[in-house]
mmCIF file of the N, C-alpha and C atoms, coordinates in Angstrom:
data_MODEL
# 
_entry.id   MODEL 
# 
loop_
_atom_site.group_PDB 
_atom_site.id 
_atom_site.type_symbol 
_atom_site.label_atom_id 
_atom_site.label_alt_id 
_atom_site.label_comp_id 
_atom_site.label_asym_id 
_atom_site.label_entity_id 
_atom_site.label_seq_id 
_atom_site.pdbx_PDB_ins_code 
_atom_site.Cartn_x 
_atom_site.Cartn_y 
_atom_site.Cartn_z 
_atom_site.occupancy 
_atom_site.B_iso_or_equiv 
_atom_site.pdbx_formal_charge 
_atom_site.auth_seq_id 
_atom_site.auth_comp_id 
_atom_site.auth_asym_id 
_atom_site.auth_atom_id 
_atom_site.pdbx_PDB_model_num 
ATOM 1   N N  . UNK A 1 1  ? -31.553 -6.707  28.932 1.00 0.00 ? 1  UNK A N  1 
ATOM 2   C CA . UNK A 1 1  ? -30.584 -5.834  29.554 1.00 0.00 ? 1  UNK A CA 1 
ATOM 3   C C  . UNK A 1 1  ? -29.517 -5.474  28.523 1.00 0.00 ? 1  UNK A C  1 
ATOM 4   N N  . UNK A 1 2  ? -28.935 -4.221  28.253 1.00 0.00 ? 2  UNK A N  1 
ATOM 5   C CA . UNK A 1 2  ? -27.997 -3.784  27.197 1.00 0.00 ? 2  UNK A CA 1 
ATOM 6   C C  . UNK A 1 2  ? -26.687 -3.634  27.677 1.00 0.00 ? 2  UNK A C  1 
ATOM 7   N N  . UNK A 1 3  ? -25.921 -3.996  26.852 1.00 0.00 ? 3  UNK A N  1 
ATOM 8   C CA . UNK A 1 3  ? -24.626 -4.157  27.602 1.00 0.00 ? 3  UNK A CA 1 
ATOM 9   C C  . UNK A 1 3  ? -23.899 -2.641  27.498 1.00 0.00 ? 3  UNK A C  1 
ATOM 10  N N  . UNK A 1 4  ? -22.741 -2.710  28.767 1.00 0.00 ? 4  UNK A N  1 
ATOM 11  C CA . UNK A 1 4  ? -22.303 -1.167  28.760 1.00 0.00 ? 4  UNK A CA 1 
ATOM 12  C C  . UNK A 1 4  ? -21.336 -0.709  27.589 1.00 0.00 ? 4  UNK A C  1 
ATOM 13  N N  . UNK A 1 5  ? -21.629 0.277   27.002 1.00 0.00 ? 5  UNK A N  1 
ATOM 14  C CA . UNK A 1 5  ? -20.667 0.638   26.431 1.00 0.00 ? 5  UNK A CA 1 
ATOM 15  C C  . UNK A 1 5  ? -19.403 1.970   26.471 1.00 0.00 ? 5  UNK A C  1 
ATOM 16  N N  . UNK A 1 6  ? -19.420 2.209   27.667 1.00 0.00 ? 6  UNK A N  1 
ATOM 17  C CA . UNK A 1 6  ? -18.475 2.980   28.104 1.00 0.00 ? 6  UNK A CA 1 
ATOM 18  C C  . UNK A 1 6  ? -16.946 2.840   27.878 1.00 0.00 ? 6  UNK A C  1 
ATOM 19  N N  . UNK A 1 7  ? -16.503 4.012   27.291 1.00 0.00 ? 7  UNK A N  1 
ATOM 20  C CA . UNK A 1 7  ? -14.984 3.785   26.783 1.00 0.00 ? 7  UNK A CA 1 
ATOM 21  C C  . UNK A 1 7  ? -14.004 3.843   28.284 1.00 0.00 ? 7  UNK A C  1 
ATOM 22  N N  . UNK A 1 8  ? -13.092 2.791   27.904 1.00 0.00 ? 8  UNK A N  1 
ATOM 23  C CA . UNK A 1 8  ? -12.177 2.594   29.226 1.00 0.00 ? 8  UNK A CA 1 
ATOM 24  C C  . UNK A 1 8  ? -11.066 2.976   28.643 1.00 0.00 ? 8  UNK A C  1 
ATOM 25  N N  . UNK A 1 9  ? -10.266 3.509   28.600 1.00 0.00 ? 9  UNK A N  1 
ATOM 26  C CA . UNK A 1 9  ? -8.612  4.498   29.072 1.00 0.00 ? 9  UNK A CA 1 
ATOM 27  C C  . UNK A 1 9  ? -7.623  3.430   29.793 1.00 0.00 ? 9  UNK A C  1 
ATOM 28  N N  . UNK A 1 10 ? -6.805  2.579   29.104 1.00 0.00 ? 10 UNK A N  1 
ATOM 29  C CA . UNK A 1 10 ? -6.144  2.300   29.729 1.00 0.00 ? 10 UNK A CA 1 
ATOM 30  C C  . UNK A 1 10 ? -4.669  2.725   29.791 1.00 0.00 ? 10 UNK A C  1 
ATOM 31  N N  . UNK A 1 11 ? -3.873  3.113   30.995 1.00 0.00 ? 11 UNK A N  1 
ATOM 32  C CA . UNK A 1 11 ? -2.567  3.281   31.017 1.00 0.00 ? 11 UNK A CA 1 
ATOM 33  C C  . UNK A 1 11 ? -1.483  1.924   30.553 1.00 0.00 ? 11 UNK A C  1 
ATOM 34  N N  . UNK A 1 12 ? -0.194  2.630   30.603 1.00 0.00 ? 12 UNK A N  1 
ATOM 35  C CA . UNK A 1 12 ? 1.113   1.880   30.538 1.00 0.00 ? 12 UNK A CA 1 
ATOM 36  C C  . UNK A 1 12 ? 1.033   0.740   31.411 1.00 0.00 ? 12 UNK A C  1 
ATOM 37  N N  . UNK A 1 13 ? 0.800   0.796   32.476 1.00 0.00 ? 13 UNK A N  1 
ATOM 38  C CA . UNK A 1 13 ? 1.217   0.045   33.473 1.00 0.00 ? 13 UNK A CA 1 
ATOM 39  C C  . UNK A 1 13 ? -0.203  -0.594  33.884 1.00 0.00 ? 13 UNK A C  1 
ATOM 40  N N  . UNK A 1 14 ? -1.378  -0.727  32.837 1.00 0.00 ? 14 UNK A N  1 
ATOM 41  C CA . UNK A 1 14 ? -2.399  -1.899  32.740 1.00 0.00 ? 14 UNK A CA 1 
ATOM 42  C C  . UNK A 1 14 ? -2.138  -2.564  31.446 1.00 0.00 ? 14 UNK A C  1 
ATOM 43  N N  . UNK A 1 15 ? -1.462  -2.388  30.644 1.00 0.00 ? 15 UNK A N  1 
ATOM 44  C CA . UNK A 1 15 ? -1.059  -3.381  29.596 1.00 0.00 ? 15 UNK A CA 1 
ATOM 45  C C  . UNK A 1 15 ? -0.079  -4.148  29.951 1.00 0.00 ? 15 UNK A C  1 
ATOM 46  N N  . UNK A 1 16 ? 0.896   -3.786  31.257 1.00 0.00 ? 16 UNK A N  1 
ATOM 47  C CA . UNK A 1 16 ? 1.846   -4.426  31.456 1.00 0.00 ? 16 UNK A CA 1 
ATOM 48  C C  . UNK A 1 16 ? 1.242   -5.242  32.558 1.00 0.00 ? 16 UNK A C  1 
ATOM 49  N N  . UNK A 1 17 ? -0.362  -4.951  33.085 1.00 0.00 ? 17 UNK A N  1 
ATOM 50  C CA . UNK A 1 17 ? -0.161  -6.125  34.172 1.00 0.00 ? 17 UNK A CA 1 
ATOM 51  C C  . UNK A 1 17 ? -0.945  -7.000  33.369 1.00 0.00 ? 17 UNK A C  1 
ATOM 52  N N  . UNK A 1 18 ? -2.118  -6.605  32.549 1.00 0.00 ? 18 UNK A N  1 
ATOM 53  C CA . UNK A 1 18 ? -2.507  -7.581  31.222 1.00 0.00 ? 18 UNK A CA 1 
ATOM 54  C C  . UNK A 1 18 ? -1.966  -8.675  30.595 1.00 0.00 ? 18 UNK A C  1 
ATOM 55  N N  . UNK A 1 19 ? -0.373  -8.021  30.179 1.00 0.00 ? 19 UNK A N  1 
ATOM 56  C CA . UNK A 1 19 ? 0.591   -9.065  29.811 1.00 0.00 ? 19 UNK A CA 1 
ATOM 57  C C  . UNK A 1 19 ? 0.891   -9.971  30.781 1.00 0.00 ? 19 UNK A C  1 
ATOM 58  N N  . UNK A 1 20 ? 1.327   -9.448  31.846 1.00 0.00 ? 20 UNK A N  1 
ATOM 59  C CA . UNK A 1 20 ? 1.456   -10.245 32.868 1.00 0.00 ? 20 UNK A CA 1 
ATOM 60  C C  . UNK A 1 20 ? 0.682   -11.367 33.072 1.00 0.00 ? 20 UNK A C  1 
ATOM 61  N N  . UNK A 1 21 ? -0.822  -11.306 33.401 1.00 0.00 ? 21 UNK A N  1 
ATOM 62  C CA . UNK A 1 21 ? -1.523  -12.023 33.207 1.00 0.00 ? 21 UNK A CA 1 
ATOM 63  C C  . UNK A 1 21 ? -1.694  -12.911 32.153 1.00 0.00 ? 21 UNK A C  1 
ATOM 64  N N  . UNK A 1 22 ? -1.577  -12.563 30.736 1.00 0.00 ? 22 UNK A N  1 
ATOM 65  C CA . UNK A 1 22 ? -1.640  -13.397 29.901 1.00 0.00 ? 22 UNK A CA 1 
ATOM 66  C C  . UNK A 1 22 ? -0.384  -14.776 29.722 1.00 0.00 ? 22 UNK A C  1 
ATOM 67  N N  . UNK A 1 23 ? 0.854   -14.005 30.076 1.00 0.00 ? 23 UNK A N  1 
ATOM 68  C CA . UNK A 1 23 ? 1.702   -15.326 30.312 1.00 0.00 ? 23 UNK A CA 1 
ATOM 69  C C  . UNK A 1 23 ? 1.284   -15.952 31.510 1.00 0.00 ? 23 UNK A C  1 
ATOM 70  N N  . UNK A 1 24 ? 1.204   -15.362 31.975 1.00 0.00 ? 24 UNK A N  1 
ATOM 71  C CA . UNK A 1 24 ? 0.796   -16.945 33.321 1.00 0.00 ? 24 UNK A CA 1 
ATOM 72  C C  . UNK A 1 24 ? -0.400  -17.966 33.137 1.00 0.00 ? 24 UNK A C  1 
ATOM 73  N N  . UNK A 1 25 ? -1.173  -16.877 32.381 1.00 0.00 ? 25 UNK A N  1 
ATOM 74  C CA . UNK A 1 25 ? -2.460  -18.257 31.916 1.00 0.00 ? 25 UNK A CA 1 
ATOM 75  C C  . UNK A 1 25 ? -1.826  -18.974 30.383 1.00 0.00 ? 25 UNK A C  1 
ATOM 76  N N  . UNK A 1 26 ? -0.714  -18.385 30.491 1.00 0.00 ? 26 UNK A N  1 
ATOM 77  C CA . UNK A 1 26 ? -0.666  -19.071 28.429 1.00 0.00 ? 26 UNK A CA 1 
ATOM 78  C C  . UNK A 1 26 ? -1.452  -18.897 27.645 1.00 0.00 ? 26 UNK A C  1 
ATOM 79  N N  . UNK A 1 27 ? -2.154  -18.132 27.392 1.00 0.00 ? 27 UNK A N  1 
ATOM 80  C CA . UNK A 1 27 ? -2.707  -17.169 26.132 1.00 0.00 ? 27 UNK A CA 1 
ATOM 81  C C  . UNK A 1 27 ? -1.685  -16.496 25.276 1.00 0.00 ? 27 UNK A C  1 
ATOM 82  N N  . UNK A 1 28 ? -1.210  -17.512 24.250 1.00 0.00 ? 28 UNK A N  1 
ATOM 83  C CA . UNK A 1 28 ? -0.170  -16.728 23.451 1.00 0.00 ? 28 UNK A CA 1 
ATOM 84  C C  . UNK A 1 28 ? -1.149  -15.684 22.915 1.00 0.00 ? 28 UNK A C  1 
ATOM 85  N N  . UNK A 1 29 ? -2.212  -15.963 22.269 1.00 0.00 ? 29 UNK A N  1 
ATOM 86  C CA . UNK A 1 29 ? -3.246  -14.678 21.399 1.00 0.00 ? 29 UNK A CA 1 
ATOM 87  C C  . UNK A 1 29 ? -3.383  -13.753 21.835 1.00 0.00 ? 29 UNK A C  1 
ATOM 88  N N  . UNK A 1 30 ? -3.267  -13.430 23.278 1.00 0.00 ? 30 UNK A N  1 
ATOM 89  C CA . UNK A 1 30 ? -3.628  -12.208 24.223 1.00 0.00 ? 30 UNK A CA 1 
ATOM 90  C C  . UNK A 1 30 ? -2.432  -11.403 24.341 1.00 0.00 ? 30 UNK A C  1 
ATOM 91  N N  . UNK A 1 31 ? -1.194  -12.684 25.025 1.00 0.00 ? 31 UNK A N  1 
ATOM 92  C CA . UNK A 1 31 ? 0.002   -11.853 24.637 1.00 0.00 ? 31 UNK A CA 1 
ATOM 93  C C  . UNK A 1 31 ? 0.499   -10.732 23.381 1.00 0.00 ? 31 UNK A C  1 
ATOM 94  N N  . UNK A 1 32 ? 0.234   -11.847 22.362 1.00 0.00 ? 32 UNK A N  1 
ATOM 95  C CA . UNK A 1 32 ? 0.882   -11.038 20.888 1.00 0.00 ? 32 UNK A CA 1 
ATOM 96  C C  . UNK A 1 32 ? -0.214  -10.361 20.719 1.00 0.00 ? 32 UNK A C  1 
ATOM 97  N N  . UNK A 1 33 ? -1.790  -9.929  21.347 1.00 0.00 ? 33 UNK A N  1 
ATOM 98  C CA . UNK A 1 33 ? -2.055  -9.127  21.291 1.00 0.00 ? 33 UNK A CA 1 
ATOM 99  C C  . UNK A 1 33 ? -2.178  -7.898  21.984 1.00 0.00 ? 33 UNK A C  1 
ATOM 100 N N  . UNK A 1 34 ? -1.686  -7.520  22.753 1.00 0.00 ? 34 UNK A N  1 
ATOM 101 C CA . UNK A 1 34 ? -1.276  -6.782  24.023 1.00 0.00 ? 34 UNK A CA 1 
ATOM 102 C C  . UNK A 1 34 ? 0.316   -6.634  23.679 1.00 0.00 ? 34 UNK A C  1 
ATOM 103 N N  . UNK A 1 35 ? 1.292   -6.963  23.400 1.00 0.00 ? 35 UNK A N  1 
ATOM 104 C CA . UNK A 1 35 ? 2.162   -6.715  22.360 1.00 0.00 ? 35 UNK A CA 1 
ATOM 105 C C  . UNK A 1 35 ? 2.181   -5.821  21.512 1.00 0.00 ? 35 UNK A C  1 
ATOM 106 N N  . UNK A 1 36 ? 1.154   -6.066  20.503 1.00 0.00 ? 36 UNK A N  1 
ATOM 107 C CA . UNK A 1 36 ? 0.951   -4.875  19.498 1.00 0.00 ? 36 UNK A CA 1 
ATOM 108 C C  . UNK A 1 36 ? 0.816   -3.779  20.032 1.00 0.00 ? 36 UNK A C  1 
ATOM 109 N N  . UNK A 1 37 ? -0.317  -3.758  20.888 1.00 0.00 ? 37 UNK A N  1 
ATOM 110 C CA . UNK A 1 37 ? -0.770  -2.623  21.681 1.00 0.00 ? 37 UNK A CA 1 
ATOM 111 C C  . UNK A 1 37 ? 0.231   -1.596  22.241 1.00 0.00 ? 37 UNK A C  1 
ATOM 112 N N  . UNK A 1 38 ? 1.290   -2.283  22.865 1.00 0.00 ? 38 UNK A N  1 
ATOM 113 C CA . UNK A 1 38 ? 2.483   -1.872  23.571 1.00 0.00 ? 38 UNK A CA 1 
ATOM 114 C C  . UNK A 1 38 ? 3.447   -1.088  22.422 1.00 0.00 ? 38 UNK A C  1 
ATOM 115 N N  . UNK A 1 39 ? 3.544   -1.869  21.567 1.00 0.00 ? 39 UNK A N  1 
ATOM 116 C CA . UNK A 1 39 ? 4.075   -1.677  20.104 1.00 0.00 ? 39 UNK A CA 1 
ATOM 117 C C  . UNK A 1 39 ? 3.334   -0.159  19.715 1.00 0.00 ? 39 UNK A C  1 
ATOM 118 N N  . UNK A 1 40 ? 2.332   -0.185  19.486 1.00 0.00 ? 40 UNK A N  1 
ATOM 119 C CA . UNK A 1 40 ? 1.666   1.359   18.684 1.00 0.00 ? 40 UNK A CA 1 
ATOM 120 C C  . UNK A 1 40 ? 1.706   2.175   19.901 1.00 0.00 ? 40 UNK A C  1 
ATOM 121 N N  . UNK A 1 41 ? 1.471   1.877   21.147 1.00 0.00 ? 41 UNK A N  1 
ATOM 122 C CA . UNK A 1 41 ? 1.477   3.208   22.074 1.00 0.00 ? 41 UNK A CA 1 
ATOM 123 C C  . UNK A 1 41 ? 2.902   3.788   22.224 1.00 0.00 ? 41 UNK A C  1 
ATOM 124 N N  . UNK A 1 42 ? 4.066   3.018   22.134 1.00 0.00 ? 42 UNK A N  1 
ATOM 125 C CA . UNK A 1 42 ? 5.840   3.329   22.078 1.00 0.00 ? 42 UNK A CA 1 
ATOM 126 C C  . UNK A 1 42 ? 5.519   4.191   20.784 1.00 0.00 ? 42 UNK A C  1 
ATOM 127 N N  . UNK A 1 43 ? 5.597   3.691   19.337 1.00 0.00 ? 43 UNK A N  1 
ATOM 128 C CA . UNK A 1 43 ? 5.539   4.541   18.848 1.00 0.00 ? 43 UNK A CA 1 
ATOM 129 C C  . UNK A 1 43 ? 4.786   5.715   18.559 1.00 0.00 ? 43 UNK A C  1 
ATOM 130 N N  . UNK A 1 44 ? 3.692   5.599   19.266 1.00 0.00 ? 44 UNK A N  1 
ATOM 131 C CA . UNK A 1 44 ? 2.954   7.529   19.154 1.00 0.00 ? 44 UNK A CA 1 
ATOM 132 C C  . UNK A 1 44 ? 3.561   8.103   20.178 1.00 0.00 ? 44 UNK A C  1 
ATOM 133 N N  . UNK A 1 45 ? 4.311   7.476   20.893 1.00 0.00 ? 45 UNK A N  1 
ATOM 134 C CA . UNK A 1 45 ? 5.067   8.514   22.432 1.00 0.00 ? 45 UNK A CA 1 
ATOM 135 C C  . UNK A 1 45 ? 6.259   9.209   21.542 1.00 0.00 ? 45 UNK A C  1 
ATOM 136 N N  . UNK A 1 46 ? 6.908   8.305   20.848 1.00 0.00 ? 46 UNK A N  1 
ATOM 137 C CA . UNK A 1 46 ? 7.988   8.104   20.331 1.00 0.00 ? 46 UNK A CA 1 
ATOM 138 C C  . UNK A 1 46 ? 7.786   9.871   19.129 1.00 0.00 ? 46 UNK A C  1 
ATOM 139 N N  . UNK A 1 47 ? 6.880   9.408   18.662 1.00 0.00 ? 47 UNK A N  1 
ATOM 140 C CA . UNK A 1 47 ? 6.285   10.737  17.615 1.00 0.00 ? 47 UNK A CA 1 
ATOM 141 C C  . UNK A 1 47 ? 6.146   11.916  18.108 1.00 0.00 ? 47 UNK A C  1 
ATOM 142 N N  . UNK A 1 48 ? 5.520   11.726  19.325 1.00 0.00 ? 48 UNK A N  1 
ATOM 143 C CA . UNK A 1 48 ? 5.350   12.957  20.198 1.00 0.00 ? 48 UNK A CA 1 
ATOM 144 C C  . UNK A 1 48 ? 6.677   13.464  20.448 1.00 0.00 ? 48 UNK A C  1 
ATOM 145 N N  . UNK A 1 49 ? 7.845   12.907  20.828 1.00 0.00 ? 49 UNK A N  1 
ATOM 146 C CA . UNK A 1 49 ? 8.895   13.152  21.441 1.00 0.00 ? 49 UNK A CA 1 
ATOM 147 C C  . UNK A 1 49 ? 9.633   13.830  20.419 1.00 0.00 ? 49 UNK A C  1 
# 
């Protein structure tokens, strides 16, 4: 069986429930990575603006 590879789109406000999630389980790695994420999407808004 092949796994899916369909691109997923995520918004603002699924990185923020992501994060969310990641502090409550304590995944610092997920955090500071979902962080970054948050980090480069501010600044291409930021560029746009």
């Amino acid at each position: 069986m092949q796994p899916s590879t369909a691109k997923v789109n995520l918004t603002l406000d699924d990185y923020l429930v992501l994060l969310n999630v990641a502090v409550q389980v304590g995944d610092k790695k997920w955090q500071k990575e979902i962080t970054r994420k948050l980090e480069r999407i501010s600044r291409f808004e930021a560029a746009k603006a």
